[in-house]
Predicted model as a PDB file, atoms N, CA, C, CB and O in Angstrom, pLDDT in the B-factor column:
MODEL        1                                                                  
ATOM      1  N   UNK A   1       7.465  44.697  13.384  1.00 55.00           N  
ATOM      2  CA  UNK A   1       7.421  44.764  14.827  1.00 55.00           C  
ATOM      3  C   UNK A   1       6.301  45.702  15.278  1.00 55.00           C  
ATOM      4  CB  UNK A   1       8.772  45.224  15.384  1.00 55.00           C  
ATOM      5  O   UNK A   1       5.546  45.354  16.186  1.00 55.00           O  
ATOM      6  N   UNK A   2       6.187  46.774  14.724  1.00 72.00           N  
ATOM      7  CA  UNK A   2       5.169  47.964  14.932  1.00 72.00           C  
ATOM      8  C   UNK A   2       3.466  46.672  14.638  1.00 72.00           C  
ATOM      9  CB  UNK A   2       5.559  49.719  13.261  1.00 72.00           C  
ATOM     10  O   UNK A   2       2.506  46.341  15.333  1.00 72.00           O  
ATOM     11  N   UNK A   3       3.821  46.444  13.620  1.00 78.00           N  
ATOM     12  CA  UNK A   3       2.478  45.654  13.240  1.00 78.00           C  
ATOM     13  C   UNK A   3       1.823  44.837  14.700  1.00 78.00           C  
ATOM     14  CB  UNK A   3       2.922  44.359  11.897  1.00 78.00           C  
ATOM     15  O   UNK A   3       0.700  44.717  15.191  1.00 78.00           O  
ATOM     16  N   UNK A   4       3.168  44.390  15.041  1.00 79.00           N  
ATOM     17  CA  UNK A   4       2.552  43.044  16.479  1.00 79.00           C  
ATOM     18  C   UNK A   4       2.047  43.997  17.364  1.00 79.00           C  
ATOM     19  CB  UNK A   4       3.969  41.871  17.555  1.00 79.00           C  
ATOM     20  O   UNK A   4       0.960  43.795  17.906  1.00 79.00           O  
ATOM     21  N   UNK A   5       2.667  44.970  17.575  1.00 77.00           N  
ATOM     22  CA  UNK A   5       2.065  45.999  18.590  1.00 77.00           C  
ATOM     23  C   UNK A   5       0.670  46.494  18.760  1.00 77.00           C  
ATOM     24  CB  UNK A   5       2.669  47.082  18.411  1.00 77.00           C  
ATOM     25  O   UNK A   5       0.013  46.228  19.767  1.00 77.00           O  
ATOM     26  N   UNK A   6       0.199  47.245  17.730  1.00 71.00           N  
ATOM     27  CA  UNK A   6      -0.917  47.276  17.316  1.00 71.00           C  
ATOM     28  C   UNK A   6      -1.854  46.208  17.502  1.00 71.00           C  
ATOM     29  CB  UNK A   6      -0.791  47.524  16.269  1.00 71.00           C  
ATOM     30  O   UNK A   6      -2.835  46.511  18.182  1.00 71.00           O  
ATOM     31  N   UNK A   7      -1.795  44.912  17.025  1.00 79.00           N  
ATOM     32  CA  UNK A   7      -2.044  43.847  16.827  1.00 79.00           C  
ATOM     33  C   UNK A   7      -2.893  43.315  18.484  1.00 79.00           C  
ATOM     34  CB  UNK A   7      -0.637  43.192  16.268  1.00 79.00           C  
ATOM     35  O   UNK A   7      -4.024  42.913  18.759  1.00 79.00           O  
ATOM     36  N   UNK A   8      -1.855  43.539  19.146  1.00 72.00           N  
ATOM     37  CA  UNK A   8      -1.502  43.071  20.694  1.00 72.00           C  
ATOM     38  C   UNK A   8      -2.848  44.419  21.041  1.00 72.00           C  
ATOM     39  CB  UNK A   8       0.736  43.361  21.477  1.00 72.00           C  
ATOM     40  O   UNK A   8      -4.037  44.198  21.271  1.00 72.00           O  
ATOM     41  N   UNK A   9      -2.243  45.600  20.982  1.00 74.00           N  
ATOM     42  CA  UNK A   9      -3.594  47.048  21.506  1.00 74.00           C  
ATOM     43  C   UNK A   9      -5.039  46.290  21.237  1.00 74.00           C  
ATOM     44  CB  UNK A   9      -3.584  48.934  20.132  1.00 74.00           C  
ATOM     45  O   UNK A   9      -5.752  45.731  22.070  1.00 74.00           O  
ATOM     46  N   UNK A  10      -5.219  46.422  20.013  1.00 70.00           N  
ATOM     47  CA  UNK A  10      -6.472  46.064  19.255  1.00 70.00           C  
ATOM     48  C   UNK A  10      -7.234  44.622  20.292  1.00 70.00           C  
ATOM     49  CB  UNK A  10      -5.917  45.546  17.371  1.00 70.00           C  
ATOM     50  O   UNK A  10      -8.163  44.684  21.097  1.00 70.00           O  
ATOM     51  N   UNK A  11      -6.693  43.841  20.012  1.00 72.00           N  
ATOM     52  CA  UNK A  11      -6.957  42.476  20.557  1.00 72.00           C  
ATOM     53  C   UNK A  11      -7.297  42.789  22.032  1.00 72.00           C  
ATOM     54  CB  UNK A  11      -5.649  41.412  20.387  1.00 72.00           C  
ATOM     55  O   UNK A  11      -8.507  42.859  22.245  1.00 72.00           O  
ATOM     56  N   UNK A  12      -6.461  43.000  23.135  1.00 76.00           N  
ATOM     57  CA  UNK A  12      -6.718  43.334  24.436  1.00 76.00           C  
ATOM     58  C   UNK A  12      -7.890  44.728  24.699  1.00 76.00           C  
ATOM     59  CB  UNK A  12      -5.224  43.620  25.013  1.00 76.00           C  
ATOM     60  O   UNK A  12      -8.554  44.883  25.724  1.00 76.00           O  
ATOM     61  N   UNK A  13      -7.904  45.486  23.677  1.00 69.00           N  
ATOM     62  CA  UNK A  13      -8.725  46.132  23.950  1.00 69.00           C  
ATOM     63  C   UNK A  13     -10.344  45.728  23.504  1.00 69.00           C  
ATOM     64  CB  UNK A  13      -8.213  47.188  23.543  1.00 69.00           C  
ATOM     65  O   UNK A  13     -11.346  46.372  23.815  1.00 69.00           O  
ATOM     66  N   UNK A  14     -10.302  44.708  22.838  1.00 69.00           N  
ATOM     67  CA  UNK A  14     -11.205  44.112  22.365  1.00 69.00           C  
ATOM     68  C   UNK A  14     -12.158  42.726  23.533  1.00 69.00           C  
ATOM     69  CB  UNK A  14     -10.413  43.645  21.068  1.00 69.00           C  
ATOM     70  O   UNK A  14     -13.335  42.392  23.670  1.00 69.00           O  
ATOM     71  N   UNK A  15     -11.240  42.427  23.956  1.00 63.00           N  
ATOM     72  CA  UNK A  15     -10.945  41.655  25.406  1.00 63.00           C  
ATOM     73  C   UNK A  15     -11.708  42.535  26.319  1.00 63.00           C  
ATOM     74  CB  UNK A  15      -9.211  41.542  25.927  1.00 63.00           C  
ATOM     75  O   UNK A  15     -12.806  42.102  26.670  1.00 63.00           O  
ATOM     76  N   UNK A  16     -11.270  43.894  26.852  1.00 66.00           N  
ATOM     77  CA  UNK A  16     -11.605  44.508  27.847  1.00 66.00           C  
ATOM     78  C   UNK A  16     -13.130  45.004  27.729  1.00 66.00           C  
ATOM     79  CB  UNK A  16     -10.640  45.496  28.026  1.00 66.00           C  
ATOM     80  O   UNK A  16     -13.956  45.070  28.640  1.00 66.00           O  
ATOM     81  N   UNK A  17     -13.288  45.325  26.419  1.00 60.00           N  
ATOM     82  CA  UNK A  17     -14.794  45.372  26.089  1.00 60.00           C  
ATOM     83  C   UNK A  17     -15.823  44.365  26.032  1.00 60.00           C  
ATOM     84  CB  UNK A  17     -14.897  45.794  25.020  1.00 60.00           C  
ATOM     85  O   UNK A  17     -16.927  44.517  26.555  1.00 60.00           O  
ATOM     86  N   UNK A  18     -15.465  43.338  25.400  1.00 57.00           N  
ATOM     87  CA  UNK A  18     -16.117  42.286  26.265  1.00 57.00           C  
ATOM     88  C   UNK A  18     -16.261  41.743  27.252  1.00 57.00           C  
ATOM     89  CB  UNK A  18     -16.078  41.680  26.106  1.00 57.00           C  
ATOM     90  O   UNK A  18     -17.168  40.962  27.539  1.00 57.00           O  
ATOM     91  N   UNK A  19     -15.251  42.139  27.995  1.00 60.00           N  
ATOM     92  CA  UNK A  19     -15.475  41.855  29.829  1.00 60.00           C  
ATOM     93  C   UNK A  19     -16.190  42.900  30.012  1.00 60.00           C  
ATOM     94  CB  UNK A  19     -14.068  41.870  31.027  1.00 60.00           C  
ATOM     95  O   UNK A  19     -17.102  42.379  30.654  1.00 60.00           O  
ATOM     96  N   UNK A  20     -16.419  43.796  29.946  1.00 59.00           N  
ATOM     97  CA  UNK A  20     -17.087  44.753  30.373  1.00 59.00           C  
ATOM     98  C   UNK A  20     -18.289  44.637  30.401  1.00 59.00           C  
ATOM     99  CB  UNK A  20     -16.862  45.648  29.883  1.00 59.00           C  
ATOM    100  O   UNK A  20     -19.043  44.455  31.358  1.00 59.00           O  
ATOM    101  N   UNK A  21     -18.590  44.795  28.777  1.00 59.00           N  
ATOM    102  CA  UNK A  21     -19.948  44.576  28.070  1.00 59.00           C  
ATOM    103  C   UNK A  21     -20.605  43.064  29.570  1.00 59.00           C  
ATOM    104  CB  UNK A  21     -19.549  43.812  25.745  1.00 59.00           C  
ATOM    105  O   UNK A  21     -21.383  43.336  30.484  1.00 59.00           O  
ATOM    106  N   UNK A  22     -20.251  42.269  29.434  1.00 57.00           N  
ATOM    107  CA  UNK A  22     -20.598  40.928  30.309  1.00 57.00           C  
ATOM    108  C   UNK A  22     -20.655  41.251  31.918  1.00 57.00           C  
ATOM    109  CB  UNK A  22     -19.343  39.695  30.046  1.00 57.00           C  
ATOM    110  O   UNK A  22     -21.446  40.592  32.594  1.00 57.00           O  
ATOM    111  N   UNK A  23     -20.097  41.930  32.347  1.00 53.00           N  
ATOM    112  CA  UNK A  23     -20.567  42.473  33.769  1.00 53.00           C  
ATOM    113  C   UNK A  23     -21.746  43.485  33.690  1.00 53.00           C  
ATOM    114  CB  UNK A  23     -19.334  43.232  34.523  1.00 53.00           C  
ATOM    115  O   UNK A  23     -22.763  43.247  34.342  1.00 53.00           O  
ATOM    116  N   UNK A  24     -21.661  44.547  32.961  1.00 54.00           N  
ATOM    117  CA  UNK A  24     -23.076  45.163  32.438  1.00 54.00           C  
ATOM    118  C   UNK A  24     -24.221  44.831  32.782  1.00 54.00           C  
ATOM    119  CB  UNK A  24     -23.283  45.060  31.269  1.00 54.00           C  
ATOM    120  O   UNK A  24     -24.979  45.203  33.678  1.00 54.00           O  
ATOM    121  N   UNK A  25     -24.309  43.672  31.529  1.00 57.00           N  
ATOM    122  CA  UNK A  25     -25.561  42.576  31.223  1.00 57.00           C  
ATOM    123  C   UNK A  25     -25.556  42.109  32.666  1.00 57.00           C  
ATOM    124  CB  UNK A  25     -25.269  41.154  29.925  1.00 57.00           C  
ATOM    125  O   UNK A  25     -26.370  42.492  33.507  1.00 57.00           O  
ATOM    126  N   UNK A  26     -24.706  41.368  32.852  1.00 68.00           N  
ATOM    127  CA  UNK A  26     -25.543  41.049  34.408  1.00 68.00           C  
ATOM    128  C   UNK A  26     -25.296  41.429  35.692  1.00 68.00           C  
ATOM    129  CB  UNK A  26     -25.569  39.813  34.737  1.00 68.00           C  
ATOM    130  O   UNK A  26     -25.566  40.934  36.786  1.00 68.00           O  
ATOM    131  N   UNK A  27     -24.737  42.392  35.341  1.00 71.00           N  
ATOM    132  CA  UNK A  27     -25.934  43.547  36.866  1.00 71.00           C  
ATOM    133  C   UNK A  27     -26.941  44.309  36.191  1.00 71.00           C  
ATOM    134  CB  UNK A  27     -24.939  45.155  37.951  1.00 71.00           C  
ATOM    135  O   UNK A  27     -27.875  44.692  36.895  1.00 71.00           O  
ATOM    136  N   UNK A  28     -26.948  44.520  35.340  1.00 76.00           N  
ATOM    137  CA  UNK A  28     -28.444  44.859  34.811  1.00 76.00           C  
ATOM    138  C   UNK A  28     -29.395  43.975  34.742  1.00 76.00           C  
ATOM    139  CB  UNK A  28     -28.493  45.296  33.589  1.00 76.00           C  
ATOM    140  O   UNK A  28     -30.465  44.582  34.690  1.00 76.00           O  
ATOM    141  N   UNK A  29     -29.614  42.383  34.703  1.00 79.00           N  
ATOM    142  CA  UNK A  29     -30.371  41.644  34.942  1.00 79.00           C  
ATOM    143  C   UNK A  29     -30.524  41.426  36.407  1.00 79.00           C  
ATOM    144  CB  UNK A  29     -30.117  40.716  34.256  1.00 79.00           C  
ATOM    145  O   UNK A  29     -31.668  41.283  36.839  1.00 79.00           O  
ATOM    146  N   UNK A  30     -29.173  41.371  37.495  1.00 79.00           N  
ATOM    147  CA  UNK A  30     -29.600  41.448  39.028  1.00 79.00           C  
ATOM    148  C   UNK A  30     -30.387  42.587  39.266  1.00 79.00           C  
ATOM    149  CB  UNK A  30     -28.408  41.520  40.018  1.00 79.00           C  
ATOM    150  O   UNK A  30     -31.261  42.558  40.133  1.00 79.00           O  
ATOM    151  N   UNK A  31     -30.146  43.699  38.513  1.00 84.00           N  
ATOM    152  CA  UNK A  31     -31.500  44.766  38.998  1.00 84.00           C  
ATOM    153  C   UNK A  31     -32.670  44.874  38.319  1.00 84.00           C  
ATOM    154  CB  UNK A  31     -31.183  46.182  38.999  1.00 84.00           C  
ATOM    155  O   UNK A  31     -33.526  45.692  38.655  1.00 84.00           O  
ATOM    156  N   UNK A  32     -32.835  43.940  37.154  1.00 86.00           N  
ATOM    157  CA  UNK A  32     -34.122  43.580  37.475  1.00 86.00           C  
ATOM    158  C   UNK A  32     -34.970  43.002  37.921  1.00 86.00           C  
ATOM    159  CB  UNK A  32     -34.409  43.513  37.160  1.00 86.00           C  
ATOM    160  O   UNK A  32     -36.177  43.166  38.103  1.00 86.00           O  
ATOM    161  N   UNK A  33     -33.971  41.999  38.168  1.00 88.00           N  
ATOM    162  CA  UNK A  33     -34.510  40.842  39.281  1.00 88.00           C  
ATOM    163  C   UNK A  33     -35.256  41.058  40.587  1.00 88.00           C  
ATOM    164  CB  UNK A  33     -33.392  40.142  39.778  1.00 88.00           C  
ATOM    165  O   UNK A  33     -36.139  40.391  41.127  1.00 88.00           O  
ATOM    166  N   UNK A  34     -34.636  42.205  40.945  1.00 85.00           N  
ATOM    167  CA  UNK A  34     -34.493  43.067  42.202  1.00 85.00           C  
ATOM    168  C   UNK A  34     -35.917  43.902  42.098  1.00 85.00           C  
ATOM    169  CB  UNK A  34     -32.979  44.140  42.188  1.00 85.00           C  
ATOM    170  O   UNK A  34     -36.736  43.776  43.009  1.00 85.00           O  
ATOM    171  N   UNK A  35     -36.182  44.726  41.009  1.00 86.00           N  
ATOM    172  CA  UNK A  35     -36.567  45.396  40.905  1.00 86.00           C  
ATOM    173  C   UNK A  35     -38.041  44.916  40.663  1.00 86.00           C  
ATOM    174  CB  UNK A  35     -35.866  46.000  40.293  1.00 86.00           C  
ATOM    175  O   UNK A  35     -38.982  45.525  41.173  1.00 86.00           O  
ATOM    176  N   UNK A  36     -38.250  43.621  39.738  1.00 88.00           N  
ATOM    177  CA  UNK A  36     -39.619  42.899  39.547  1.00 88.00           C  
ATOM    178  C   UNK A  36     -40.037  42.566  40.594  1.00 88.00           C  
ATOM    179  CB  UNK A  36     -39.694  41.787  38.782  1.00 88.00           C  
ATOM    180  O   UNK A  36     -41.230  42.792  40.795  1.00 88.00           O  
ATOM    181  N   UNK A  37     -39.154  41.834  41.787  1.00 88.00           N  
ATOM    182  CA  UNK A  37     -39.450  41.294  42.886  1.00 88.00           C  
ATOM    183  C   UNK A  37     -40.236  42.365  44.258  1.00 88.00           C  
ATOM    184  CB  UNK A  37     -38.077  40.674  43.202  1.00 88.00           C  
ATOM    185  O   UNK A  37     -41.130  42.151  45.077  1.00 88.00           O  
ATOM    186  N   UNK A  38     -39.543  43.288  44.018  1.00 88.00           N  
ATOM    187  CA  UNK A  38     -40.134  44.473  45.002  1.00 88.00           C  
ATOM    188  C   UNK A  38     -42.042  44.247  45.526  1.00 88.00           C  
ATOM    189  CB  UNK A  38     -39.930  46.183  43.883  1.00 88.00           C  
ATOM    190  O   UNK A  38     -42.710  43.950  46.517  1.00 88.00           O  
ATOM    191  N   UNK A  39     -42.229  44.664  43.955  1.00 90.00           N  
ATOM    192  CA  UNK A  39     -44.024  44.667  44.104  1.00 90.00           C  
ATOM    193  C   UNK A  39     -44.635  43.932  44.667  1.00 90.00           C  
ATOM    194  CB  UNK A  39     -44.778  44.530  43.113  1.00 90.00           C  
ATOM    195  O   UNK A  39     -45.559  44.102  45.462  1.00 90.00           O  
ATOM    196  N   UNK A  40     -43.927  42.608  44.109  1.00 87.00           N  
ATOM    197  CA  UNK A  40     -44.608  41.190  44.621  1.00 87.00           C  
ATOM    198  C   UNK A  40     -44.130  40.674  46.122  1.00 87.00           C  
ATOM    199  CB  UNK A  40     -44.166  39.924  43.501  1.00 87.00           C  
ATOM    200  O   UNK A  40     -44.611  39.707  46.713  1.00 87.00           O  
ATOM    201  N   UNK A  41     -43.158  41.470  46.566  1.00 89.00           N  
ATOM    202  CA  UNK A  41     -43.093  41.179  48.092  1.00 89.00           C  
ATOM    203  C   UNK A  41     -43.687  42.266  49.097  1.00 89.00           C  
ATOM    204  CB  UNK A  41     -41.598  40.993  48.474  1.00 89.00           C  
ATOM    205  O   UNK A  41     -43.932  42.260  50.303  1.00 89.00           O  
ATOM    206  N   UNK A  42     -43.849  43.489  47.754  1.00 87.00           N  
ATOM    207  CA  UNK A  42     -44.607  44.472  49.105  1.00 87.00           C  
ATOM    208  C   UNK A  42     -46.129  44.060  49.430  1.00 87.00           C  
ATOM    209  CB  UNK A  42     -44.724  46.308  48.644  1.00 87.00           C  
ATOM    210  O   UNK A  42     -46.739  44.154  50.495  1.00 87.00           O  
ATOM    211  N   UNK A  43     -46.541  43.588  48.211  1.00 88.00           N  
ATOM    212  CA  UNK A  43     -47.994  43.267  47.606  1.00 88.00           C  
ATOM    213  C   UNK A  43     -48.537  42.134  49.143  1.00 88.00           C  
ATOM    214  CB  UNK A  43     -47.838  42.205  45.574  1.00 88.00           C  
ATOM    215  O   UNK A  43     -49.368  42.278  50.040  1.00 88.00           O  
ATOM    216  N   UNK A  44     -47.587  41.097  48.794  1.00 87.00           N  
ATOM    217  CA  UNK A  44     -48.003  39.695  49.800  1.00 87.00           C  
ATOM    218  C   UNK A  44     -47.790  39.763  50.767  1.00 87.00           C  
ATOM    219  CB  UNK A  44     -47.525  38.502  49.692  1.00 87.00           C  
ATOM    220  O   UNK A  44     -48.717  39.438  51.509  1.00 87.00           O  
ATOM    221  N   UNK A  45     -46.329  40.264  51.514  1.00 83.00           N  
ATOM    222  CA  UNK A  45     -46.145  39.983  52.936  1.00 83.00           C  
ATOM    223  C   UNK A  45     -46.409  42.083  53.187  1.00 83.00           C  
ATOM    224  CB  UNK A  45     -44.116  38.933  53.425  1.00 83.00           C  
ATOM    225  O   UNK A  45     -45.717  43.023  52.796  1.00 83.00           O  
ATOM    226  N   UNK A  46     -47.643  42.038  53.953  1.00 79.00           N  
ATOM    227  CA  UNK A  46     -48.571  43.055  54.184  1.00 79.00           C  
ATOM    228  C   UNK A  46     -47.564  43.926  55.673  1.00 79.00           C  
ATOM    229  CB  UNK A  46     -50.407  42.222  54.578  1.00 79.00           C  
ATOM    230  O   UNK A  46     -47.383  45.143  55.638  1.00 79.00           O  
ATOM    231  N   UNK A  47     -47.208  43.350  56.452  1.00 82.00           N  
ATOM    232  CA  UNK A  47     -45.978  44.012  57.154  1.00 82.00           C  
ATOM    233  C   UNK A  47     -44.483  44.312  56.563  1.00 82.00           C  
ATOM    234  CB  UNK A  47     -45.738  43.193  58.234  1.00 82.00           C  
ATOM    235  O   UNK A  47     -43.765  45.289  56.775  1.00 82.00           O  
ATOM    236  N   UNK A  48     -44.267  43.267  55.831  1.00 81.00           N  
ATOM    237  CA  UNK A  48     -42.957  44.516  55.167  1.00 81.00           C  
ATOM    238  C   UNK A  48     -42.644  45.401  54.432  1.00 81.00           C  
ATOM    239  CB  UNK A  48     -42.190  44.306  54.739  1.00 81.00           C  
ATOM    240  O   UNK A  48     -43.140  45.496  53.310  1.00 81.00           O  
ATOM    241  N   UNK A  49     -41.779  46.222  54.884  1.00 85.00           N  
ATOM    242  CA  UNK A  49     -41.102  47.185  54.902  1.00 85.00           C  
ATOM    243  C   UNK A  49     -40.500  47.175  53.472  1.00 85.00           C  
ATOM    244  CB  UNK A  49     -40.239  47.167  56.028  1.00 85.00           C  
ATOM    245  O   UNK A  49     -40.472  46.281  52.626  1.00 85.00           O  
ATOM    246  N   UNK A  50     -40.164  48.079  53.466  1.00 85.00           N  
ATOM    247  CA  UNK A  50     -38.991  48.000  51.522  1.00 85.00           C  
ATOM    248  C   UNK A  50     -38.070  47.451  52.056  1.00 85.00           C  
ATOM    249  CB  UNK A  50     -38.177  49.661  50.461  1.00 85.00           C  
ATOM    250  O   UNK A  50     -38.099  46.250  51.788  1.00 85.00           O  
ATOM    251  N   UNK A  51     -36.866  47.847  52.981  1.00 86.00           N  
ATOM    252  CA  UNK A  51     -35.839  47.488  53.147  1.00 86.00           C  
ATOM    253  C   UNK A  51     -35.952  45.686  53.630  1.00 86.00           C  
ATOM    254  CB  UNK A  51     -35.266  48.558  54.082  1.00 86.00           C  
ATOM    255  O   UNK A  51     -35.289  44.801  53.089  1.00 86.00           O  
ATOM    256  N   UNK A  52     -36.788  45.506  54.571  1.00 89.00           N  
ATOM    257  CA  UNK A  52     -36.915  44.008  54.454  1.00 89.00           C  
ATOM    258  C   UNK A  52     -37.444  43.118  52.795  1.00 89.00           C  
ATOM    259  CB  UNK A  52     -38.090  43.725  55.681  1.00 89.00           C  
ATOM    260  O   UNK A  52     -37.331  41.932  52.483  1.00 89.00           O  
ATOM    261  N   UNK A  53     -37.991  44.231  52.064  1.00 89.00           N  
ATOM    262  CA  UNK A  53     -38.561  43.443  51.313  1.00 89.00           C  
ATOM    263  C   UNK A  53     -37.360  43.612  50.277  1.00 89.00           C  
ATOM    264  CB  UNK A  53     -40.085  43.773  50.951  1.00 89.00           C  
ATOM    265  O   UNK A  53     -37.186  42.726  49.441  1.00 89.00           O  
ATOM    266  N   UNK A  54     -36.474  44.801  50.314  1.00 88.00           N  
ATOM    267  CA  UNK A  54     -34.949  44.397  49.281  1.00 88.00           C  
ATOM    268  C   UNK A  54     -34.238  43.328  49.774  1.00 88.00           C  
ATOM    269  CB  UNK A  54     -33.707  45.613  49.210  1.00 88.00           C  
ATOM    270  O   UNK A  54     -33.602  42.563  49.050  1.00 88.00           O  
ATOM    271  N   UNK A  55     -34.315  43.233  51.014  1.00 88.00           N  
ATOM    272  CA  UNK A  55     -32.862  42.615  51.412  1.00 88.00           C  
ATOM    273  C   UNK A  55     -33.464  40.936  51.119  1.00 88.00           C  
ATOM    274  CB  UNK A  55     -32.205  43.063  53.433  1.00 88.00           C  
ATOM    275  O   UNK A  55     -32.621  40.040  51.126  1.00 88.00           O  
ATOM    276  N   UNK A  56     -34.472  40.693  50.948  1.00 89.00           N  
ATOM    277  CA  UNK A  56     -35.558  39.726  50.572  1.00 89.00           C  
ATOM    278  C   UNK A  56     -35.445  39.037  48.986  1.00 89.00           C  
ATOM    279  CB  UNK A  56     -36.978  40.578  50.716  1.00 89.00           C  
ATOM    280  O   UNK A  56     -35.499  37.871  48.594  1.00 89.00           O  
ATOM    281  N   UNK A  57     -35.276  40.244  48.340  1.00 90.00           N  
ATOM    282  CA  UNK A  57     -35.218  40.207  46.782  1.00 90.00           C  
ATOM    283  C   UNK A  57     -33.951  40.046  46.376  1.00 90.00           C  
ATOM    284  CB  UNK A  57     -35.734  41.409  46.095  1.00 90.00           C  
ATOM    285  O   UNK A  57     -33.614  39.208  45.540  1.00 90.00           O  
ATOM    286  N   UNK A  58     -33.038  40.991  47.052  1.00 89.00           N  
ATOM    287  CA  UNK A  58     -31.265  40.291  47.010  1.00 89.00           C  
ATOM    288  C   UNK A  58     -31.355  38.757  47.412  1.00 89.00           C  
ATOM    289  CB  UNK A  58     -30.009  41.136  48.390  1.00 89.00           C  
ATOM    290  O   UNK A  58     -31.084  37.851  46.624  1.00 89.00           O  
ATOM    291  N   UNK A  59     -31.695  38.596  48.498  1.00 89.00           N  
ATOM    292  CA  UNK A  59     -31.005  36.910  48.724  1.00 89.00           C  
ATOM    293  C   UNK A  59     -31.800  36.083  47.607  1.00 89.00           C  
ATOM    294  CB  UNK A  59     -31.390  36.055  50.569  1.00 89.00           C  
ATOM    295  O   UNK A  59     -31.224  35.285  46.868  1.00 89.00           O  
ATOM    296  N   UNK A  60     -33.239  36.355  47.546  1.00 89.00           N  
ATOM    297  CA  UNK A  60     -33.909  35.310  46.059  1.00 89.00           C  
ATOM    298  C   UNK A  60     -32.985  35.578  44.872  1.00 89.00           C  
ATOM    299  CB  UNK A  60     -35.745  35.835  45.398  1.00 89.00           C  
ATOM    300  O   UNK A  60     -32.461  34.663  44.237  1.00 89.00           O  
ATOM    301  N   UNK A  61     -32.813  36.841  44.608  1.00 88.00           N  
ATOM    302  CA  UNK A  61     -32.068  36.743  43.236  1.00 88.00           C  
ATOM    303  C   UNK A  61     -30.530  36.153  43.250  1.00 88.00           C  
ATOM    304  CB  UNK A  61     -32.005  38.241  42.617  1.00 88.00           C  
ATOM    305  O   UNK A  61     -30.161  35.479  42.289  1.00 88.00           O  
ATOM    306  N   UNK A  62     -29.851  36.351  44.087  1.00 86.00           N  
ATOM    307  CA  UNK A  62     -28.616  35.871  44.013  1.00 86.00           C  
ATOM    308  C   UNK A  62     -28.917  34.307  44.277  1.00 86.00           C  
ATOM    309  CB  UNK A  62     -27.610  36.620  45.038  1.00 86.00           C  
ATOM    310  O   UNK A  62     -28.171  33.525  43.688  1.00 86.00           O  
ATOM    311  N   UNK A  63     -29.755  33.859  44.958  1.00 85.00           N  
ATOM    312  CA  UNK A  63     -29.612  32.373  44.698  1.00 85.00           C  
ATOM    313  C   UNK A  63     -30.662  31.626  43.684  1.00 85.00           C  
ATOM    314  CB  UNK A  63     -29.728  31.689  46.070  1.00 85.00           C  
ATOM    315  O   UNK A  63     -30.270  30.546  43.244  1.00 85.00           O  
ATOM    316  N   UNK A  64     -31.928  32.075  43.275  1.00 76.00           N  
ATOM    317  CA  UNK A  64     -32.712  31.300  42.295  1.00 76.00           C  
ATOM    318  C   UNK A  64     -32.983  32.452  41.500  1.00 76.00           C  
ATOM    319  CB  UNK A  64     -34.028  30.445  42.816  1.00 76.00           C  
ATOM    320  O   UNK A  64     -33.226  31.918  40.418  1.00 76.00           O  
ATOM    321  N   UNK A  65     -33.104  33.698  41.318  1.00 54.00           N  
ATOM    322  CA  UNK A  65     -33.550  34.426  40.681  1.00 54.00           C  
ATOM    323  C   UNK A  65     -32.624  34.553  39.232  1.00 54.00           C  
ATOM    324  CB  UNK A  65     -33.737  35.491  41.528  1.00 54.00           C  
ATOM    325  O   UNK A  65     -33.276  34.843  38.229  1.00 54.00           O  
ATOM    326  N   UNK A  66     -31.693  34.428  39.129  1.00 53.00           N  
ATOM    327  CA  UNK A  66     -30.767  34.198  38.198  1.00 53.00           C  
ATOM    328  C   UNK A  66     -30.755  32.920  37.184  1.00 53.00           C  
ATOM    329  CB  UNK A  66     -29.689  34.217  38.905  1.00 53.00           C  
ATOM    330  O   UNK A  66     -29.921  32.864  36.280  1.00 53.00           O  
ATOM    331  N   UNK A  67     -31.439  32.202  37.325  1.00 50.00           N  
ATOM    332  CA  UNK A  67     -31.012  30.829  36.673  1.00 50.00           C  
ATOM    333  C   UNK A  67     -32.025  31.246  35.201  1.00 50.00           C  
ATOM    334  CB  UNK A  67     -31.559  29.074  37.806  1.00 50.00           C  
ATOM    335  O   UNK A  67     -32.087  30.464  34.253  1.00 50.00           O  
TER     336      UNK A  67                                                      
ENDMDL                                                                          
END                                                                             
């Protein structure tokens, strides 16, 4: 009985680390997404701002920047 217990810890905790590990990875790829995009929108559109040019780089990455 002790054995299943253990058994059951190990496993779910093994679970939780891989969920983890997998949210990580990608918000660390949404911020780079984020983060590559910056230059190239401050660079081209010559009036914006950072904050227009994040809120710019959020909506590209959450919809094509990811694929």
């Amino acid at each position: 009985m002790g054995d299943k217990k253990v058994t059951v810890i190990l496993l779910t905790l093994a679970l939780m680390v891989l969920a983890f590990e997998g949210t990580t990875t990608t918000a660390e790829a949404y911020s780079d997404c984020v983060n590559n995009c910056m230059p190239t929108c401050l660079q081209q559109v010559k009036s914006a701002g950072t904050h227009a040019c994040e809120l710019a780089c959020q909506q590209f990455c959450d919809t094509e920047g990811q694929e």
